[in-house]
Structures are given as C-alpha cells and as structure tokens.
C-alpha positions as CSV (number, residue, x, y, z in Angstrom):
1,X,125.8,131.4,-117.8
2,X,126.2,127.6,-118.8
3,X,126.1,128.5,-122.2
4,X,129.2,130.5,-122.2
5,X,131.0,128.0,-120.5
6,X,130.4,125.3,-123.1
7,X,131.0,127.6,-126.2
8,X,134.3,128.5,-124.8
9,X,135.0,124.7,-123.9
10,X,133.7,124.1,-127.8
11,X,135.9,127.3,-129.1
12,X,139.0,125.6,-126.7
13,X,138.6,121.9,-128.1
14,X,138.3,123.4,-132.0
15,X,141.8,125.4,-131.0
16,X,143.5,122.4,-129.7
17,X,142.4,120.3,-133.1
18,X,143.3,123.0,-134.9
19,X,146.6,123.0,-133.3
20,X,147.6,119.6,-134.2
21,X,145.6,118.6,-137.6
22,X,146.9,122.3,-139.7
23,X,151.1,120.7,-139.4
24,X,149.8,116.9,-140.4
25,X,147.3,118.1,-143.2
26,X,149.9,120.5,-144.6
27,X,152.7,117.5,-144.3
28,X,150.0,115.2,-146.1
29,X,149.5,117.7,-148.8
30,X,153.3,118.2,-149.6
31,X,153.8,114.3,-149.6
32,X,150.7,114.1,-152.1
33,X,152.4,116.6,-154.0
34,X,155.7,115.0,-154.5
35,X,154.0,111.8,-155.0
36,X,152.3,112.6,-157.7
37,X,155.6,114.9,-159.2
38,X,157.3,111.5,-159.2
39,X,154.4,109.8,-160.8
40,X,154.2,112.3,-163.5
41,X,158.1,112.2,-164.1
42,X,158.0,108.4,-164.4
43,X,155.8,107.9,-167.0
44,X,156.9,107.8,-170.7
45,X,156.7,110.2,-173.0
46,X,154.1,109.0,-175.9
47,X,153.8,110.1,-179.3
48,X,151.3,107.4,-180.7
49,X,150.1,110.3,-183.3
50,X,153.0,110.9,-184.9
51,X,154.1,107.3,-185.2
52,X,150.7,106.6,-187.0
53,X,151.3,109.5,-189.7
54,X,154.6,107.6,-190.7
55,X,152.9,104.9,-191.2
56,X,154.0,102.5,-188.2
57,X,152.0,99.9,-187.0
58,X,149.3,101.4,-184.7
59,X,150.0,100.5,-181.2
60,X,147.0,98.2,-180.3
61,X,148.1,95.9,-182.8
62,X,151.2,94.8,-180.3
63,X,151.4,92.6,-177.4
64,X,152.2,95.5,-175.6
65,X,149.5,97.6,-176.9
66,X,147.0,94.8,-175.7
67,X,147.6,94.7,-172.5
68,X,148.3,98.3,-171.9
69,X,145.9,98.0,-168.9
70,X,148.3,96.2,-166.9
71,X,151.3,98.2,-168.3
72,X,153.7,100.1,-165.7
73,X,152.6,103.3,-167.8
74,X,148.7,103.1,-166.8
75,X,149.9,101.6,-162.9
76,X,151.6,105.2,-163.4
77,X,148.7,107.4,-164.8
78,X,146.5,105.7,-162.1
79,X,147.7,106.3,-159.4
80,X,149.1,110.1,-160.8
81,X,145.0,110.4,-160.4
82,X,144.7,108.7,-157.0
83,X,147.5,111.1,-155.6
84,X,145.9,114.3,-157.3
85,X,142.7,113.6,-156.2
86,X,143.8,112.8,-152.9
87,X,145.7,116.2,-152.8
88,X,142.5,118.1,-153.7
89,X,140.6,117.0,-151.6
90,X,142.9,117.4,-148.4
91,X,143.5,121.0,-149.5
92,X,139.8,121.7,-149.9
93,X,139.1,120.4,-146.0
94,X,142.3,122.0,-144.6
95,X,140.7,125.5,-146.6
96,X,137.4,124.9,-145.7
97,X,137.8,123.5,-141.9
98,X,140.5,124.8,-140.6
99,X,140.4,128.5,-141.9
C-alpha cells in the first residue's frame, strides 16, 4: 500500500513540473527561433563565386578577407549555429520529456 502512495506522490510531482517547464520551454524555443531568424537576416548576402569568374581579386587576398574570422559576418554565422543548436536541442527534451 506504500507503494501506491509514492507512485502517485511521483505521478503528482512530474504533473506539477510539467505544469510549469512546457510554457518556459515552449517561450525558450520561440525566442531561439527568432534569434536565430534575426541572425540569418543580418548576414550578407555572398557571391564570392561569381566575383571570381569575372575575374576580381579573390577575397582572401584582402584585409578583409584575412581576418574574416573576426568579421561581423562569421560573429553572425556563429552564433546563427549556437541559436540553432540550442533550439534543437530544447525541442528534442520538451518532445522527449514532457510528452
């Protein structure tokens, strides 16, 4: 008889986290969302292929093309990756934990 008592305490305190963590992992997953939208929208558009067909200098051979690692567009790709990664997986424990 003590056994049912704990499996319903267990079933009660699963509810009650349930209850809370399903609106703040859904909230978290919409902000990830949007974070990375914004990411994605902010970067620039490259067409390094077609620039080299022209016959244009290639892009490493710039100042900016050095030090592309510490450019605003790879800060940008970066953390487009973070936020994806993130958003995956939050979606995978809400799926798997909480349904």
């Amino acid at each position: 008889m003590n056994f049912l008592y704990i499996t319903a305490a267990i079933a009660n305190i699963h509810n009650e986290i349930s209850r809370w963590l399903e609106p703040l992992l859904m909230i978290v997953m919409a902000l990830m969302g949007v974070a990375a939208i914004v990411c994605i929208l902010m970067q620039k558009g490259t067409n390094d292929n077609l620039g080299s067909l022209g016959g244009n200098e290639s892009e490493t051979d710039t100042y900016a093309g050095r030090n592309k690692s510490r450019s605003r567009d790879s800060i940008l790709k970066k953390l487009t990756i973070v936020f994806l990664v993130l958003l995956l997986v939050i979606s995978v424990v809400f799926f798997l934990i909480l349904q």
